[in-house]
C-alpha positions in Angstrom: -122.9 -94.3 21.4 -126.3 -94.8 19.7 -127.3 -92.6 16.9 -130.9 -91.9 16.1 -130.7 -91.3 12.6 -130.6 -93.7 9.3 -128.3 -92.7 7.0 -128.3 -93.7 3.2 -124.9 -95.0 2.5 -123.4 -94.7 -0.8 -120.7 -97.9 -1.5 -121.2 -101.3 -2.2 -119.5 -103.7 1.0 -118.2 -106.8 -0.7 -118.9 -109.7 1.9 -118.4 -113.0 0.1 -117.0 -113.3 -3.7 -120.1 -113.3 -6.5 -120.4 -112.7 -9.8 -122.4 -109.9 -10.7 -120.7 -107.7 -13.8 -118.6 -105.8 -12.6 -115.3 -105.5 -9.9 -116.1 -104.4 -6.2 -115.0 -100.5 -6.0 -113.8 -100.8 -2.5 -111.4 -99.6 -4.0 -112.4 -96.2 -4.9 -114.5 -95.7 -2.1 -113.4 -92.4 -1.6 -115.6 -91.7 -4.4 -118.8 -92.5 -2.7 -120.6 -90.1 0.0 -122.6 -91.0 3.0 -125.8 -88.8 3.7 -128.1 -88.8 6.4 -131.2 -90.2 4.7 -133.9 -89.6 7.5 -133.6 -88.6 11.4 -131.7 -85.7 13.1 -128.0 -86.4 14.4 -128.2 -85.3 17.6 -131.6 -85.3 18.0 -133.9 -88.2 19.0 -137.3 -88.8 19.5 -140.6 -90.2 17.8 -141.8 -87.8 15.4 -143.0 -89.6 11.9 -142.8 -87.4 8.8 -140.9 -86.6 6.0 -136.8 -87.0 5.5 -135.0 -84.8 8.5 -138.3 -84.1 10.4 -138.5 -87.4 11.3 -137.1 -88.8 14.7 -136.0 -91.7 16.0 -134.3 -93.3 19.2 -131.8 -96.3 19.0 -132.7 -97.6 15.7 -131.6 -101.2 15.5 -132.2 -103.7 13.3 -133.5 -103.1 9.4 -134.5 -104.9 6.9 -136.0 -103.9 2.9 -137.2 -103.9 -0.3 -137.0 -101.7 -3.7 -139.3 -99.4 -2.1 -139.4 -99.3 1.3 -137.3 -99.8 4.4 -138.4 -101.0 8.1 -136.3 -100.0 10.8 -136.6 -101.7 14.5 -137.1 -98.5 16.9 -135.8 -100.1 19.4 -135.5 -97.1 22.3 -139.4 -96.2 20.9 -140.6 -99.7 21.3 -141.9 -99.8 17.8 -141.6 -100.6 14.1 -140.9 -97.7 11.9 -141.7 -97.9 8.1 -139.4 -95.5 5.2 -140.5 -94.8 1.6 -137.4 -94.9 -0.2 -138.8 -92.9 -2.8 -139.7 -89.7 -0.5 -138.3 -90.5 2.7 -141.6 -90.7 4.7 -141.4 -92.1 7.6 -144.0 -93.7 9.9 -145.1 -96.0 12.8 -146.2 -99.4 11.4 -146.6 -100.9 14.7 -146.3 -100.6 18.4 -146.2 -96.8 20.6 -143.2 -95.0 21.4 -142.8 -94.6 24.9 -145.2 -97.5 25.9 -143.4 -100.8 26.4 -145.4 -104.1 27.0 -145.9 -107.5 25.3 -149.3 -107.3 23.9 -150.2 -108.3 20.5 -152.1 -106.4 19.0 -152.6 -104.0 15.5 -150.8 -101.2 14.9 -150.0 -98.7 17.8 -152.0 -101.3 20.1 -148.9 -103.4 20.1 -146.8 -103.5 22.5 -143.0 -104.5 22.4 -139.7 -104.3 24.5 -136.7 -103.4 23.1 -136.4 -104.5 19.1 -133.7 -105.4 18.1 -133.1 -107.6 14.9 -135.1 -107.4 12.3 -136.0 -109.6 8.9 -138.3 -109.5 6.4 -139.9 -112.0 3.4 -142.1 -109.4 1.8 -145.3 -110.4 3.9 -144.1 -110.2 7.4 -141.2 -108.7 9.3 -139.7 -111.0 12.4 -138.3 -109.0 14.8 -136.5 -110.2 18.1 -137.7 -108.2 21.0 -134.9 -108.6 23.0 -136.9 -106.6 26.1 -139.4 -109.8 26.2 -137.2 -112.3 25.0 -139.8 -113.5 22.0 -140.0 -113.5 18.8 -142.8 -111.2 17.1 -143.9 -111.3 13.7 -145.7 -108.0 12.0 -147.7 -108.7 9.1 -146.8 -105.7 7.0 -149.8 -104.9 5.1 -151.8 -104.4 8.7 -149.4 -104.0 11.3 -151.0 -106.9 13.0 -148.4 -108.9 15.9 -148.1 -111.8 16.6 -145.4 -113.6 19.2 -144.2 -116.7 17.4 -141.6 -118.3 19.9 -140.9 -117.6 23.2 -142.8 -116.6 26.6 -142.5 -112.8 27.6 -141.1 -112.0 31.1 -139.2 -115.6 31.2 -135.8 -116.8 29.8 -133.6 -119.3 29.7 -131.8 -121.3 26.5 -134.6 -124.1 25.8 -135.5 -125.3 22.6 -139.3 -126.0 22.1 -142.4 -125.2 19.8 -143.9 -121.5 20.1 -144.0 -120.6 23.8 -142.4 -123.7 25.2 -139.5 -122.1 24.1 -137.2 -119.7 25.6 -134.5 -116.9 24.8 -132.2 -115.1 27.1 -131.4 -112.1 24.5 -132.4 -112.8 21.1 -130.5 -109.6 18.7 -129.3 -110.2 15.2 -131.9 -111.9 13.1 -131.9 -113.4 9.4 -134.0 -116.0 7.6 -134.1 -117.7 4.3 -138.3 -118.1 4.0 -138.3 -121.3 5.7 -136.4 -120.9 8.9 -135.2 -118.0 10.9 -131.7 -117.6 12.7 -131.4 -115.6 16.3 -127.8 -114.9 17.9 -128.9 -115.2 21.4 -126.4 -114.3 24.2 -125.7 -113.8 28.0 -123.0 -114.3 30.4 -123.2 -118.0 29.7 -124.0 -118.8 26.6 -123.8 -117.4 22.9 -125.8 -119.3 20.6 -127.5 -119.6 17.3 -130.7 -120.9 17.2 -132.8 -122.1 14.4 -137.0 -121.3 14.2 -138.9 -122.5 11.8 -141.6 -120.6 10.8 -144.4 -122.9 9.7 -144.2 -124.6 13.3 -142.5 -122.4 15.5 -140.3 -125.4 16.6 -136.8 -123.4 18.2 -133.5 -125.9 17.8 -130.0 -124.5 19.0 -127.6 -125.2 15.8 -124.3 -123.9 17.1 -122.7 -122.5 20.4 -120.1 -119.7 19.9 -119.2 -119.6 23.9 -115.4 -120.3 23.7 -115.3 -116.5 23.9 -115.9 -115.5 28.0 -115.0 -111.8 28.1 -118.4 -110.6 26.5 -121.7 -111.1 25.0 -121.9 -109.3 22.0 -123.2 -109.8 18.2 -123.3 -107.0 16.3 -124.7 -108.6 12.9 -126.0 -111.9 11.2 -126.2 -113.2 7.8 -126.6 -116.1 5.1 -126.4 -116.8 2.1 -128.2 -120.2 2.3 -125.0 -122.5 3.2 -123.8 -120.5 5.6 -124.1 -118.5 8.7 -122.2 -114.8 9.0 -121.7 -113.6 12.5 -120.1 -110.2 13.3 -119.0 -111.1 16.7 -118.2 -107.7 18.7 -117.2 -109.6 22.1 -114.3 -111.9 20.2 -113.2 -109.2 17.5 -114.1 -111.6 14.7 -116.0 -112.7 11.7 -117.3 -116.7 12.6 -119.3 -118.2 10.1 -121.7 -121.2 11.2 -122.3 -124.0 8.2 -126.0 -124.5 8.5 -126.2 -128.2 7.5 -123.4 -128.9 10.7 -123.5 -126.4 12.7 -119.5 -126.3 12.7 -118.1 -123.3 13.7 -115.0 -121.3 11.9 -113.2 -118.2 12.3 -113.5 -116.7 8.9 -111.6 -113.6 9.8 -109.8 -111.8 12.7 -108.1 -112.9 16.2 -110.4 -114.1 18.4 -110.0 -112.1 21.8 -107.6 -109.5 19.8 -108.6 -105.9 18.6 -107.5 -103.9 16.2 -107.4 -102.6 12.8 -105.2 -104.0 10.6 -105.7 -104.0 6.8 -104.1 -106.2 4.7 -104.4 -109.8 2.8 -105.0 -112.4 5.1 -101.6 -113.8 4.6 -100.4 -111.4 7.4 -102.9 -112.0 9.6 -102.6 -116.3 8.5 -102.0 -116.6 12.5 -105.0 -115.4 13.9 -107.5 -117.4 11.8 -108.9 -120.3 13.4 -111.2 -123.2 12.5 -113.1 -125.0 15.2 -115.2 -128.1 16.1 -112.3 -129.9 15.0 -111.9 -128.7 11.7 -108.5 -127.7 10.4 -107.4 -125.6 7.5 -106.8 -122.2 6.7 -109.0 -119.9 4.6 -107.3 -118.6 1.0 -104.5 -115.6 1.7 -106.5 -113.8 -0.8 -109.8 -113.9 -0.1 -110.6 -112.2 3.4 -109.1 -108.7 5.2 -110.7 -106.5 7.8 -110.6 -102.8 7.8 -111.5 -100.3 10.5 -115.6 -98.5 10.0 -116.1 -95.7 12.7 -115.5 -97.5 15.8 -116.0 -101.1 14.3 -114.9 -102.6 11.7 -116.0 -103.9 8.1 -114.8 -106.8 7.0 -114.6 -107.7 2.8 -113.1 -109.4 0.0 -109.5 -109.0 -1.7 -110.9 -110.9 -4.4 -112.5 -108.7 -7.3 -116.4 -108.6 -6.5 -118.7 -108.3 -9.9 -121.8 -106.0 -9.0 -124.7 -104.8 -11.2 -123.9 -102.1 -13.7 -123.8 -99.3 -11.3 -124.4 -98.5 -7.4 -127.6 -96.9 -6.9 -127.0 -93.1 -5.7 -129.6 -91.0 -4.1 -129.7 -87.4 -2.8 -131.3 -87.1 1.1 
């Protein structure tokens, strides 16, 4: 079930071990609330304005900075912009209701369905999963531009700008220099590689050992590595981004459930591939049930900034 609201959550989620000041308090999560921030539960639409008046369908993908947030409207066909500091919400680019591939300023825009979404403080890249391209909005004018990929075709081909080709590019992230795209279908489930300065589109790694599904859910780096929140396998894979080896960082591929605990008991169900071999430490990863998915985090203490940032709706 989609919902068509953003909500401001108050806890830190540990994903790899750092040291920051302070221990992780996953712990004592308990002792953090989660607000809606902006949208309506319940109640969708394309209204911009201010906190709860605002509305939204199928948000997707966001991405941030101090101030401000950008959220992928994906059932709107559009890019939404969020003051942090007031909760103002409005269209930076593309028209809800009005799907297309043109690029254009603004609300002349067109896109499919958004889906992931990254940002480097001058432009968002957003794969429009309804065109199978990659667009890049230039924040301070809300002018887009399609960087890779040729709307209304698909396949899995690497090229430069539109020689290449996407099937259904989703989860996005990118480290300034290059962006990485989970793209899926019935065949194949891939990472691909752009790089920005050329538009040049490689294939890095292939996930497709999994055949029951599709599915990512969420990407991210850290500049060595690749994290993939893999809905279809019920795992956490992680993709080294100088090899492009694939490893099972946490959970059974194929095997759903819940279970919390230090990886010791679940020392069976990790797996490392592309010929690696090896297990990961027993105390570094469990998984533990969000909502109807799951989070996945460190048993090892996590130092964090002197406090969590908390903010009233």
């Amino acid at each position: 079930m989609r919902l068509h609201f953003i909500r401001l959550t108050l806890l830190w989620l540990s994903v790899l071990p750092a040291a920051f000041g302070q221990e992780s308090p996953l712990a004592t999560a308990s002792q953090y609330r989660i607000t809606n921030f902006v949208g309506s539960a319940g109640g969708f639409g394309s209204t911009d304005g201010n906190g709860r008046q605002a509305r939204f369908y199928a948000p997707s993908g966001v991405w941030g900075d101090d101030k401000t947030l950008y959220v992928a409207d994906s059932g709107n066909h559009s890019i939404r912009k969020i003051v942090l500091e007031t909760g103002q919400v409005t269209t930076l680019a593309g028209s809800a209701g009005a799907s297309g591939a043109i690029d254009a300023t603004g609300s002349a825009a067109r896109f499919g369905f958004v889906e992931g979404l990254w940002g480097d403080g001058t432009n968002l890249y957003v794969a429009d999963v309804g065109n199978r391209t990659i667009r890049s909005v230039e924040i301070a004018s809300g002018n887009v531009t399609t960087i890779a990929g040729l709307a209304g075709t698909q396949n899995l081909a690497d090229g430069v700008g539109s020689a290449a080709r996407f099937i259904a590019p989703g989860p996005i992230w990118g480290d300034g220099t290059n962006l990485y795209i989970a793209d899926v279908s019935n065949v194949a489930r891939v990472i691909r590689r752009l790089t920005i300065s050329s538009g040049q589109v490689t294939t890095i790694a292939n996930l497709s050992t999994v055949q029951n599904g599709t599915t990512f859910l969420g990407l991210w780096g850290d500049g060595t590595n690749l994290y993939v929140a893999d809905a279809a396998a019920h795992a956490i894979r992680r993709v080294a981004l100088a090899t492009g080896q694939v490893t099972t960082l946490a959970g059974e591929l194929l095997t759903a459930g819940n279970t919390d605990g230090p990886s010791t008991a679940l020392d069976s169900t990790l797996r490392q591939e592309s010929g690696a071999t090896g297990r990961i430490s027993s105390s570094q990863t469990r998984i533990t049930p969000l909502s109807a998915g799951f989070r996945w985090r460190t048993a090892t203490p996590l130092r964090l900034p002197a406090s969590p940032v908390s903010r009233e709706p």
